[in-house]
TORTIKE-644190 format. One line per 2 residues: number of its first residue (from 1); for each residue x, y, z of N, C-alpha, C. Coordinates in steps of 0.1 Angstrom, whole numbers. Last residue first. Layout:
NUM	X Y Z X Y Z X Y Z; ...
This chain:
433	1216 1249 732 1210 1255 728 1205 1269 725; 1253 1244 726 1244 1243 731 1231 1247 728
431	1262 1212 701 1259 1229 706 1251 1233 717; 1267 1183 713 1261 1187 706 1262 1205 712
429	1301 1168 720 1285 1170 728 1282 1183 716; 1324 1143 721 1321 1151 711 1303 1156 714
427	1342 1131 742 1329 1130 742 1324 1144 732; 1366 1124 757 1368 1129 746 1356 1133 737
425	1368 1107 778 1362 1099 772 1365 1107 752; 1373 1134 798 1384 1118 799 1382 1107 781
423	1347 1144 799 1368 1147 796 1372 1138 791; 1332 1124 806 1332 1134 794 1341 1138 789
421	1336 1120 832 1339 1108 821 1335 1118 808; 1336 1138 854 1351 1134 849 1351 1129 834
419	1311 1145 857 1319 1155 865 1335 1150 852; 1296 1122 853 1294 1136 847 1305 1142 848
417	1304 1103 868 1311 1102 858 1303 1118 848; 1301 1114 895 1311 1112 893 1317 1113 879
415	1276 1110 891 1279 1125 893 1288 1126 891; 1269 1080 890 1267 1088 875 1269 1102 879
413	1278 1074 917 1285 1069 903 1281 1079 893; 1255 1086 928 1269 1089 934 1276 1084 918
411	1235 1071 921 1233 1085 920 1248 1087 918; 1244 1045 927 1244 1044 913 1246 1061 909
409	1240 1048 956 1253 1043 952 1254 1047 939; 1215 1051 953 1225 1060 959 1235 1058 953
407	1202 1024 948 1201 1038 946 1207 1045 942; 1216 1007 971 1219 1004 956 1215 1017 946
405	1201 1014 989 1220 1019 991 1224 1015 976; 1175 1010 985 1176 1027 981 1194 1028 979
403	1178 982 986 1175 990 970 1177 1004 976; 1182 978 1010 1189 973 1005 1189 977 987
401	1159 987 1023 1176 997 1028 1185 996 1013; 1141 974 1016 1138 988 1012 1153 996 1014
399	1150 952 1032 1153 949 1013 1149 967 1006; 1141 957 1054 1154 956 1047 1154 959 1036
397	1119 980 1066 1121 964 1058 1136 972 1054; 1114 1001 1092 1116 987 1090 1119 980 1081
395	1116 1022 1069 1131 1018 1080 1126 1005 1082; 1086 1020 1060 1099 1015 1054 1111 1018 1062
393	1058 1006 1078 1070 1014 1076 1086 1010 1069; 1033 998 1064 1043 992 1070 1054 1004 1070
391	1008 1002 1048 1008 1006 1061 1023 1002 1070; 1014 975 1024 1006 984 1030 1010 988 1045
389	1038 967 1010 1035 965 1024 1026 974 1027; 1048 977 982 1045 961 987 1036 954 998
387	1058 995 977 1038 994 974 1036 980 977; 1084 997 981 1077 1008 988 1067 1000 986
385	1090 973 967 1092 973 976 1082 987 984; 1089 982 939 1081 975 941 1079 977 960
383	1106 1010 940 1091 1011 942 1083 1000 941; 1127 996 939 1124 1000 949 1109 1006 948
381	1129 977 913 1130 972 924 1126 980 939; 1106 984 895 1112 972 896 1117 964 906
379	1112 1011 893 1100 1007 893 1100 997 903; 1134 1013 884 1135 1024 900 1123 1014 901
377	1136 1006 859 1147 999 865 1140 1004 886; 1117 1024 851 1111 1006 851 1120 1004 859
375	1136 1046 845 1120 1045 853 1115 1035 855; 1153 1040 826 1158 1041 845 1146 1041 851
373	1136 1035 807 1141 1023 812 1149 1027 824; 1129 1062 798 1119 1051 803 1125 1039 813
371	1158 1072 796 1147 1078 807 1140 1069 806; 1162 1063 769 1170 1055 780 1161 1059 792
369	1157 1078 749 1143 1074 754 1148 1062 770; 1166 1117 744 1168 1098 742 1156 1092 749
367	1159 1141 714 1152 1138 726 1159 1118 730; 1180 1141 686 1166 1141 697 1164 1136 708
365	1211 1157 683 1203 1146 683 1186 1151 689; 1222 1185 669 1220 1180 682 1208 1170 677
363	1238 1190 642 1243 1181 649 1231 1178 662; 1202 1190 632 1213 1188 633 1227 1199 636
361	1172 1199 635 1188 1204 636 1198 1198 637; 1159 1171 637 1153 1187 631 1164 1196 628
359	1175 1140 629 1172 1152 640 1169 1165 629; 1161 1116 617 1168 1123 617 1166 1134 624
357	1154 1092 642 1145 1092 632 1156 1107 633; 1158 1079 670 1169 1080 658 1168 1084 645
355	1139 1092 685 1154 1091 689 1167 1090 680; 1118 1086 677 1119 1093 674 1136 1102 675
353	1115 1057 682 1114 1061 667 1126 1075 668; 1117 1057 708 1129 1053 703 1129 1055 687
351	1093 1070 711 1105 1074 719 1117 1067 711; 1074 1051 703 1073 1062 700 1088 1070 701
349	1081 1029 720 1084 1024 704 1083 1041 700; 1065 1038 746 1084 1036 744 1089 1034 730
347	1040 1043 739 1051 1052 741 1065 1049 742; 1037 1012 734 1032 1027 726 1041 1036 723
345	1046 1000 760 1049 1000 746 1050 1011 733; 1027 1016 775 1043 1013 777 1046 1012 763
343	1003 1006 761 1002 1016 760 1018 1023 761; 1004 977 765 1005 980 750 1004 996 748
341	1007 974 791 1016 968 787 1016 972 770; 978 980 797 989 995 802 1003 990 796
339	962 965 784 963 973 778 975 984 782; 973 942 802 976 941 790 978 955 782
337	956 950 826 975 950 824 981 944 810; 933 946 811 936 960 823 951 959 823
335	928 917 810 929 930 800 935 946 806; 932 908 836 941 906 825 942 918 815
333	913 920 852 927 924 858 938 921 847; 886 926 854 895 922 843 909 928 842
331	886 940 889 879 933 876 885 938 861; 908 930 915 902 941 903 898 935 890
329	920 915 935 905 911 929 898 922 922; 947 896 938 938 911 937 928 906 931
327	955 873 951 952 880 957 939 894 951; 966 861 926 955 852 930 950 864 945
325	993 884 923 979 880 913 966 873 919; 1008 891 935 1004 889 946 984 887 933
323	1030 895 917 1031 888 927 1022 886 934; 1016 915 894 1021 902 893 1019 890 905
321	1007 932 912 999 930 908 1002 916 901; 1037 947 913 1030 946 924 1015 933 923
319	1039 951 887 1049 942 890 1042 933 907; 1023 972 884 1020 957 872 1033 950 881
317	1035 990 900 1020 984 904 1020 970 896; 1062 997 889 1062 991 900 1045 985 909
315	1055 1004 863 1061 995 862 1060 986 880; 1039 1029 873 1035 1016 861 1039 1002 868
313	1060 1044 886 1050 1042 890 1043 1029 884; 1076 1043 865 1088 1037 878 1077 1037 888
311	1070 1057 843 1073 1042 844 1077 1040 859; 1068 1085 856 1056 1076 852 1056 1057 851
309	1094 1091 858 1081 1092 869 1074 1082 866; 1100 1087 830 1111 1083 840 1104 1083 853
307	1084 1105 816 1083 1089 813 1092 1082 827; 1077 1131 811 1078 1126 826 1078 1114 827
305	1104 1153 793 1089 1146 800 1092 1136 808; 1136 1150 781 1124 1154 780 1113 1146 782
303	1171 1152 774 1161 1142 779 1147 1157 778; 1195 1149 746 1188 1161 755 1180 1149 761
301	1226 1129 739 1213 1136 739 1207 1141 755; 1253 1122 743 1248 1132 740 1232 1139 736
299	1250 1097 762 1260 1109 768 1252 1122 759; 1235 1072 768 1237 1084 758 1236 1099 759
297	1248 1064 796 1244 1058 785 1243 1062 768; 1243 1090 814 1253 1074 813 1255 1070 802
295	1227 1101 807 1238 1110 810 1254 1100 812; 1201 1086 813 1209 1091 796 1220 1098 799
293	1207 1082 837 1209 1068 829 1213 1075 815; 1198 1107 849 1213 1103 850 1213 1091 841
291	1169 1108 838 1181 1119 835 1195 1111 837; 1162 1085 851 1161 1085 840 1167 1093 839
289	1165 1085 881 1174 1078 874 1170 1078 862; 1151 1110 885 1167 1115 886 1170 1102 877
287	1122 1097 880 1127 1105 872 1142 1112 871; 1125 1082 902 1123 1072 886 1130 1088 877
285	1124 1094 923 1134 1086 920 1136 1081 904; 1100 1107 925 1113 1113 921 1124 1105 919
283	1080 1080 924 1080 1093 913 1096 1100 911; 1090 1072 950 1090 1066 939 1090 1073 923
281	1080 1098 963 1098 1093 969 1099 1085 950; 1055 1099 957 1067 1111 954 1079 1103 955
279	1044 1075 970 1046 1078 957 1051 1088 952; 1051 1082 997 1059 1068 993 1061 1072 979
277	1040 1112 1001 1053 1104 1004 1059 1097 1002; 1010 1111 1000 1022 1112 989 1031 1112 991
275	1001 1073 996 1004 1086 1001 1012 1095 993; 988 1049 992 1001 1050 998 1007 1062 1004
273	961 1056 984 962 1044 996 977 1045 1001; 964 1077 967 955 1074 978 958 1066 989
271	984 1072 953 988 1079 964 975 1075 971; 973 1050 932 982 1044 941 989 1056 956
269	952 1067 917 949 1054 933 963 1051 941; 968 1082 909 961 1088 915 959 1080 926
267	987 1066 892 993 1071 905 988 1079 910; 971 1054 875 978 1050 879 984 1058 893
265	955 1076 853 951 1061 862 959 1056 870; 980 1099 855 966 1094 862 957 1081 866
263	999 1082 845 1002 1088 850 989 1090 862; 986 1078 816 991 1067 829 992 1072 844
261	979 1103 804 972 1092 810 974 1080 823; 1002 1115 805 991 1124 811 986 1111 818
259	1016 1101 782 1023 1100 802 1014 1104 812; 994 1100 767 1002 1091 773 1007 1094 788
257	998 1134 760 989 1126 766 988 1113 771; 1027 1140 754 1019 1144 766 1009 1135 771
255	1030 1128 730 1038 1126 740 1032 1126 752; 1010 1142 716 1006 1127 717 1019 1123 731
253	1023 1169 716 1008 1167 723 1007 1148 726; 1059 1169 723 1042 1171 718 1031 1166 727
251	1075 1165 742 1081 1166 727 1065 1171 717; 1077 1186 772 1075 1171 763 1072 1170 747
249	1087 1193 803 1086 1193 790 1081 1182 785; 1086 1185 827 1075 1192 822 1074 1202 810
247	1107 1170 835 1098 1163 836 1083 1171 826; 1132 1185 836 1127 1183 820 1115 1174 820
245	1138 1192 862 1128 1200 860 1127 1196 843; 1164 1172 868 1145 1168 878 1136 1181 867
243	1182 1180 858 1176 1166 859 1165 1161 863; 1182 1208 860 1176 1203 849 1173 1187 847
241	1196 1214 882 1180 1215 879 1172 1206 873; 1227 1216 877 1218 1204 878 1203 1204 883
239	1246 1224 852 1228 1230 858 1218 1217 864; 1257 1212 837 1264 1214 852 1250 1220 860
237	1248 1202 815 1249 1194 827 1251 1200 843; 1246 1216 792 1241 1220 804 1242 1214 816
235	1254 1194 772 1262 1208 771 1260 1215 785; 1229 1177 776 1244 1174 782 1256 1190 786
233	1201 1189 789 1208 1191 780 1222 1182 785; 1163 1193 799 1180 1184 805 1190 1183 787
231	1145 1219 800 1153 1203 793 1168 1203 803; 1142 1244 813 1136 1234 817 1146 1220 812
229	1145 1269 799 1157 1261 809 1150 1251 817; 1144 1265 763 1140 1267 777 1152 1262 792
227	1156 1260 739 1161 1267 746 1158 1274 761; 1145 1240 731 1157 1237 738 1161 1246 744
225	1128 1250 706 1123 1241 720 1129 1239 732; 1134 1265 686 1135 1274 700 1131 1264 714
223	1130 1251 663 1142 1252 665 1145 1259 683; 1108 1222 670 1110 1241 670 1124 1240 670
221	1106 1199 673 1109 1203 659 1113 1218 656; 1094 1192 696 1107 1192 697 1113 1194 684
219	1065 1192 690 1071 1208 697 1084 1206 693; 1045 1179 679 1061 1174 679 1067 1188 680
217	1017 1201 681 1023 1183 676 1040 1189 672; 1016 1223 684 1011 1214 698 1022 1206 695
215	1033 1263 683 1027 1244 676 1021 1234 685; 1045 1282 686 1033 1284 675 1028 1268 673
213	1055 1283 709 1064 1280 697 1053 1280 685; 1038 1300 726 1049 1301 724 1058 1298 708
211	1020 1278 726 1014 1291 722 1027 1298 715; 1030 1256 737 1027 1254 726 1021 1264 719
209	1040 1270 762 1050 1264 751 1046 1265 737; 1023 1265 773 1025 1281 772 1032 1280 764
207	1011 1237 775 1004 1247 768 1011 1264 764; 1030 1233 790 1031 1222 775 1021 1236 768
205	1025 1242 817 1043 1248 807 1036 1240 798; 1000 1230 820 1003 1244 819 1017 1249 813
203	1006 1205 823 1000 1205 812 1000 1222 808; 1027 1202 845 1030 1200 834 1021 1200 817
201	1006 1211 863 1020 1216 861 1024 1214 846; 988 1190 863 983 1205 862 996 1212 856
199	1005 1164 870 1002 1172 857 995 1183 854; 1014 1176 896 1026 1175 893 1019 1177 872
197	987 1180 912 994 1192 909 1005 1186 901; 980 1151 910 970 1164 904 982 1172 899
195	999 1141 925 997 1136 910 998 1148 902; 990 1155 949 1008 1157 942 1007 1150 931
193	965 1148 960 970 1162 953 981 1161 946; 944 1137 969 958 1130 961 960 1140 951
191	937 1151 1002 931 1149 992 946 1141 981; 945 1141 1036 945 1150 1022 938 1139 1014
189	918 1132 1035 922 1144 1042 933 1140 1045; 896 1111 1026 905 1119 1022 911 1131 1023
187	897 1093 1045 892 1104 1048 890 1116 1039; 904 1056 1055 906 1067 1046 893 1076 1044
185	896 1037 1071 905 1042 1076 903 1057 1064; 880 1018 1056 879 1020 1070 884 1037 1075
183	892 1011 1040 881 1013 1036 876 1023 1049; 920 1000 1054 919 1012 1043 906 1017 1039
181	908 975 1061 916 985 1074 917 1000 1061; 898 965 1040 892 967 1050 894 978 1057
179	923 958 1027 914 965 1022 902 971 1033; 940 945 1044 943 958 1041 933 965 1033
177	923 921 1042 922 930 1054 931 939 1054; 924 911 1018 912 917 1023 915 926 1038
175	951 919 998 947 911 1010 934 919 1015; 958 938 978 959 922 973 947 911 988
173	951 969 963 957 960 973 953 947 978; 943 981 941 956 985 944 960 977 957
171	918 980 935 925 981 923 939 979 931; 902 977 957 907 962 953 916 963 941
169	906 1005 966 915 994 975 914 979 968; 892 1016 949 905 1016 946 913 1005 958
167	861 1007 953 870 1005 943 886 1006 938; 864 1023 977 863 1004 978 871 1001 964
165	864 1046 970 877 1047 977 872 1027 980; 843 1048 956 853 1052 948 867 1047 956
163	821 1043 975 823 1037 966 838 1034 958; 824 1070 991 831 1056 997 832 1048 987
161	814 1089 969 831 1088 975 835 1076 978; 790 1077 967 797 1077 956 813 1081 963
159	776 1056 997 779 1072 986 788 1068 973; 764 1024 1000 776 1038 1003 774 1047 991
157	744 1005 1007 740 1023 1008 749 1027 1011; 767 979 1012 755 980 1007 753 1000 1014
155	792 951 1009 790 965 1019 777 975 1005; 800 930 997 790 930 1002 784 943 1011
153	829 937 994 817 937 981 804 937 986; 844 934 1017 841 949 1007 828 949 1000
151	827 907 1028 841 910 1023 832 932 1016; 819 878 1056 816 895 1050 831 901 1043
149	833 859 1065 829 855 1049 825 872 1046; 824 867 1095 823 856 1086 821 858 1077
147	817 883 1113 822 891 1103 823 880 1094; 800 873 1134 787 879 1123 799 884 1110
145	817 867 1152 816 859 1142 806 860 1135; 818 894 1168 829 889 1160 825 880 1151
143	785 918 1176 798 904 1178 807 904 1168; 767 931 1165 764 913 1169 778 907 1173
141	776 956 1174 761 953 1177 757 938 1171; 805 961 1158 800 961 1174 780 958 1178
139	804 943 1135 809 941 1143 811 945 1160; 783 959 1120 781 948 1129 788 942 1135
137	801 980 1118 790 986 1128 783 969 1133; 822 972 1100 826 979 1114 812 978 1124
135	803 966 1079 809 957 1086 817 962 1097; 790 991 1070 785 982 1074 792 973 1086
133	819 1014 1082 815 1006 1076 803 997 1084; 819 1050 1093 822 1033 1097 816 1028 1086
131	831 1080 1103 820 1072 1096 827 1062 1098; 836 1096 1138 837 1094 1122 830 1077 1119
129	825 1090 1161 829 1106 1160 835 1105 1142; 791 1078 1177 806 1080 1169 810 1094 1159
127	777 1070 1198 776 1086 1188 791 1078 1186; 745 1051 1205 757 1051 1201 762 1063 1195
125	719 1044 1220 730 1053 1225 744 1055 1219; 720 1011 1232 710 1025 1233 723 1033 1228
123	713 980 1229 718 991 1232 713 999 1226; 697 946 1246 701 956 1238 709 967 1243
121	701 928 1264 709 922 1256 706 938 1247; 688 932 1288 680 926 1281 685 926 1264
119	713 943 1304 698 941 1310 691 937 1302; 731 957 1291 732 947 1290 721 938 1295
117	738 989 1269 732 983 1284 728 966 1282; 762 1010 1265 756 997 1261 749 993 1272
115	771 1034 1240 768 1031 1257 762 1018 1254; 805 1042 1232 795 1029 1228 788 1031 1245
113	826 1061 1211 820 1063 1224 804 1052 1221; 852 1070 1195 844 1062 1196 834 1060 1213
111	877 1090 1189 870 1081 1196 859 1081 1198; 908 1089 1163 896 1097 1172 888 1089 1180
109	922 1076 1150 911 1077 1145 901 1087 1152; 953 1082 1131 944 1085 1142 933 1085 1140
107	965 1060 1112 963 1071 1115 953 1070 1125; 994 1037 1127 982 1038 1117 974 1057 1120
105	1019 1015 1129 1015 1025 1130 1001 1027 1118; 1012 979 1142 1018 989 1127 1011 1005 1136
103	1007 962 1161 1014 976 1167 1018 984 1151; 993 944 1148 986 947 1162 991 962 1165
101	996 939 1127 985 942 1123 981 952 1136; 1022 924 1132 1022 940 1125 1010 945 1125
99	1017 904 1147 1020 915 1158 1018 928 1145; 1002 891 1127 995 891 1137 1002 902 1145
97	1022 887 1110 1014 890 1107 1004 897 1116; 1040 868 1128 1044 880 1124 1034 886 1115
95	1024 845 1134 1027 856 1146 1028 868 1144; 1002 836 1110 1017 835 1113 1017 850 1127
93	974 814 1109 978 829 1110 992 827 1117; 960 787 1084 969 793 1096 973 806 1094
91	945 781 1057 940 777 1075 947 782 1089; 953 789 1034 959 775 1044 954 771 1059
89	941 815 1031 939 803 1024 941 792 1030; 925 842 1057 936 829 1051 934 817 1044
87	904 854 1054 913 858 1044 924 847 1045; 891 851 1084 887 851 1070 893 846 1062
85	918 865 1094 913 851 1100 909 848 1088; 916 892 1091 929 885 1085 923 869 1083
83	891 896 1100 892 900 1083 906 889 1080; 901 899 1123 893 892 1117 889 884 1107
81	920 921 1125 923 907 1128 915 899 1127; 901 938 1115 909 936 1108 913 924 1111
79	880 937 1140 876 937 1130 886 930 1118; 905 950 1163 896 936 1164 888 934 1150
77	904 973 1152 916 968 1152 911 951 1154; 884 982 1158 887 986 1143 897 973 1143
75	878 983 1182 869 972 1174 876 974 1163; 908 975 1205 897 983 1200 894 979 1189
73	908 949 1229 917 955 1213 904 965 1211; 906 936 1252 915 948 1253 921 951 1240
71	882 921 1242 883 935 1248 895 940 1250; 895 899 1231 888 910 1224 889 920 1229
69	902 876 1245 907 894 1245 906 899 1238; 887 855 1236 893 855 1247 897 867 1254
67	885 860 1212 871 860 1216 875 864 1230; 908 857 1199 904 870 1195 889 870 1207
65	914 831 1203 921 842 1213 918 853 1213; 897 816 1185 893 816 1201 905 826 1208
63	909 825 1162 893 835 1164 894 833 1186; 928 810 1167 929 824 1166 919 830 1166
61	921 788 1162 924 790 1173 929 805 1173; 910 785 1137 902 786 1145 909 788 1162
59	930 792 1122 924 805 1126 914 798 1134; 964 779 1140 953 773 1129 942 791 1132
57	993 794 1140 979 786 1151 970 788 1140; 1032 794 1140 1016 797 1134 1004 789 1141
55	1053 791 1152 1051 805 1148 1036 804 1141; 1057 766 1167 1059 769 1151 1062 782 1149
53	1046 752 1189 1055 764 1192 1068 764 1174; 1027 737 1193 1039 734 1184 1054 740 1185
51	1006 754 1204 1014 745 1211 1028 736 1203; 998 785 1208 1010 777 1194 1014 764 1205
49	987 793 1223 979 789 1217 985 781 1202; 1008 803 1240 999 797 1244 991 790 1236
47	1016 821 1222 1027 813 1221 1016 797 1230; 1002 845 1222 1000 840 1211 1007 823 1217
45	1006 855 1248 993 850 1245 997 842 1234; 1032 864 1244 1028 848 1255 1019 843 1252
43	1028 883 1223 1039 872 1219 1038 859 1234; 1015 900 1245 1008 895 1231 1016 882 1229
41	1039 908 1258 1026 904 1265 1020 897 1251; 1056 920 1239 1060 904 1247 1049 900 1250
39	1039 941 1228 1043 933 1224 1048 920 1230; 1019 951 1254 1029 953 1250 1028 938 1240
37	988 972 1250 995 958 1256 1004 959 1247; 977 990 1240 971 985 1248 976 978 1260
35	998 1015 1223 990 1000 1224 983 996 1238; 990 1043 1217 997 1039 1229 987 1025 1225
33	986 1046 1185 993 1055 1191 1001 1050 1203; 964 1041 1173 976 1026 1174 984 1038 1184
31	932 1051 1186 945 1050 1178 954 1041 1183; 902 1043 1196 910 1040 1184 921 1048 1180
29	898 1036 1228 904 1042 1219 912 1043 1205; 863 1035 1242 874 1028 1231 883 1038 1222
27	847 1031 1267 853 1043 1257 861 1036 1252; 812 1024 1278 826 1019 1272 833 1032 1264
25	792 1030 1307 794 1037 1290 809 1029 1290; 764 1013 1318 780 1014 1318 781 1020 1305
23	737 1000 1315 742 1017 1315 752 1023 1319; 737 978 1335 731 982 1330 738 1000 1332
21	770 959 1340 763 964 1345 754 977 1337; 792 947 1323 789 946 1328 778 948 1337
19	799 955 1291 796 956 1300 789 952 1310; 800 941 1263 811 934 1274 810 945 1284
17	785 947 1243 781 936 1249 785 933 1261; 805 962 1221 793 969 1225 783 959 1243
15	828 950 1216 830 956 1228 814 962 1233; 828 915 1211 816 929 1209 819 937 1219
13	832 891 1221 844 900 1212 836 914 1210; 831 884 1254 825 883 1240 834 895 1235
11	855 866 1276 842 878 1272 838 875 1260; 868 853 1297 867 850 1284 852 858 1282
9	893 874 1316 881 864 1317 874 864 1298; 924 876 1334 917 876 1319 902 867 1319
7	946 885 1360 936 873 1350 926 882 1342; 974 894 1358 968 896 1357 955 886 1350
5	1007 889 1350 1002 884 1363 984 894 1369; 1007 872 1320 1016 880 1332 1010 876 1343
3	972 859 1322 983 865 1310 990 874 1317; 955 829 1332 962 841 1334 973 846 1325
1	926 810 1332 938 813 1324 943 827 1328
């Protein structure tokens, strides 16, 4: 069998095994950086073994192409395609699964150095330059089809870190072989700092506050609470800071704690595995479209805390966790989205109490609670989308173009109607602070 214009010999999938000659050293380079083999080249192989020429080959004819060129995949990468094999319910692997796994961008792994001697089937000699999994390490010292049926759970003497980082890959992603390739892959270097720091932040202004106005519970009672330049005000609009910096206010202590909470369970795992790039992008989003939705909607109230972050985080995992339900395998996944669905709750019934419940000073209203619901609205659609695709880049997906131009579009509209629909509207706005 020849692939282009180069023959291929059918080896064993164990790069540790596929030397040839006693006391050959193999170097394997684990990063996705320079593929191995081009995409077209891949897309013949596959197409060879698609006699239907469908776009899909049963897994047992996928293990036989994995066995066939194993070697020119490195083991991490051969392992996952493995794991995919495993992991299919229907019995078949689609192409397009198969090339993202093969060329997705991934982090650097560094390299791997296997000496193997084949003279009497053993090896000698292995230094690897970072840790591995059980199932990484039998993968190079019995082969490919010792990965059979091996899943996370079965992985035995990890530490309390790796433990923590298995545990979050089944809290937060649906398919075993993104869990795998993430078990695998994560260092924490970085650490899931931008949560950390965003409520350090905000528990430090709640506290200087609460020394400040002499109170913890329902701060927003002080007559002096408003007058920070943190809140988002209408009368203040033109201070556009304030739509992103009222995240680190918040009406009290029970306020706080709530958003505190979710906030952490929640968007601690989900940077882990996504980063803090995807979950900031998602985080800041939820929070401009919560300021601008009350600035839409109810023109005259102040906004306050971080519900517009927080939901648009929530909202977009329980949504994530929806679709891909018969996938995740976090234990008591029902009660677990029940209680974050009665804790939302909690705080949103709290929010809307307090919204109409008579204001401390009159004329200026309280605090609005519309901020949750641009946070679910950001959640919903583009932060599902960001937490959808492990490891995938977003320029690639559409539907990621197709919610941020919907985004934008909306940002653009509600600047517009700051700038004009107040005038225009005759909009009677509360004193300032």
């Amino acid at each position: 069998m020849t692939t282009g214009s180069r023959e291929t010999q059918t080896v064993n999938a164990s790069p540790a095994v596929a030397a040839n000659a006693e006391g050959e050293e193999i170097e394997v380079l684990e990063s996705t950086d320079i593929p191995i083999a081009s995409e077209d080249q891949w897309k013949s192989v596959f197409d060879k073994y698609d006699a239907e020429n469908s776009g899909f080959i049963s897994t047992e004819r996928f293990r036989d192409l994995l066995m066939a060129h194993g070697s020119e995949l490195d083991p991490h990468k051969l392992e996952v395609l493995l794991a995919l094999a495993d992991g299919s319910a229907d019995g078949k692997i689609c192409y397009q699964d198969f090339v993202s796994l093969l060329f997705c961008p991934h982090r650097k792994k560094g390299r791997t150095k296997i000496k193997a001697r084949t003279g009497g089937g053993s090896q000698d000699g292995q230094t690897m330059s970072n840790k591995r999994s059980n199932s990484f390490r039998r993968a190079i010292l019995q082969g490919s089809r010792q990965l059979k049926g091996c899943s996370l759970r079965d992985e035995v003497g990890l530490g309390l870190p790796q433990r923590l980082v298995r545990h979050v890959a089944y809290e937060t992603l649906p398919r075993e072989v993104d869990r795998k390739w993430y078990f695998d892959s994560y260092t924490y270097c970085p650490p899931p700092w931008l949560i950390l720091a965003i409520t350090i932040a905000e528990v430090a202004v709640f506290m200087y506050y609460g020394f400040q106005l002499e109170r913890l519970v329902l701060q927003v009672s002080s007559p002096f609470f408003l007058k920070s330049s943190l809140p988002y005000h209408p009368q203040l609009r033109a201070q556009t800071w304030r739509y992103l910096s009222y995240v680190f206010m918040h009406t009290g202590i029970e306020h706080l704690s709530l958003n505190m909470a979710m906030q952490l369970l929640v968007g601690v795992p989900l940077e882990m595995v996504h980063g803090a790039l995807r979950i900031g992008l998602v985080y800041l989003c939820g929070v401009l479209a919560g300021s601008l939705a009350v600035s839409v909607t109810d023109m005259t109230a102040p906004v306050v805390g971080s519900s517009g972050g927080v939901y648009a985080l929530v909202s977009a995992h329980l949504a994530n966790v929806v679709m891909n339900w018969s996938g995740m395998k976090c234990q008591f996944k029902l009660f677990r989205m029940a209680m974050a669905l009665v804790c939302m709750s909690a705080e949103f019934g709290r929010a809307v109490w307090l919204r109409f419940y008579p204001p401390a000073f009159p004329p200026c209203p309280n605090p609005s609670f519309v901020a949750h619901l641009g946070g679910v609205a950001v959640g919903l659609t583009l932060g599902v989308v960001v937490l959808q695709n492990y490891e995938q880049r977003l320029q690639d997906q559409s539907l990621f173009w197709i919610f941020f131009c919907v985004y934008t579009l909306f940002v653009l509209c509600a600047v517009f109607w700051n700038i004009f629909a107040y005038g225009l509207l005759d909009v009677r706005l509360p004193p300032p602070p």
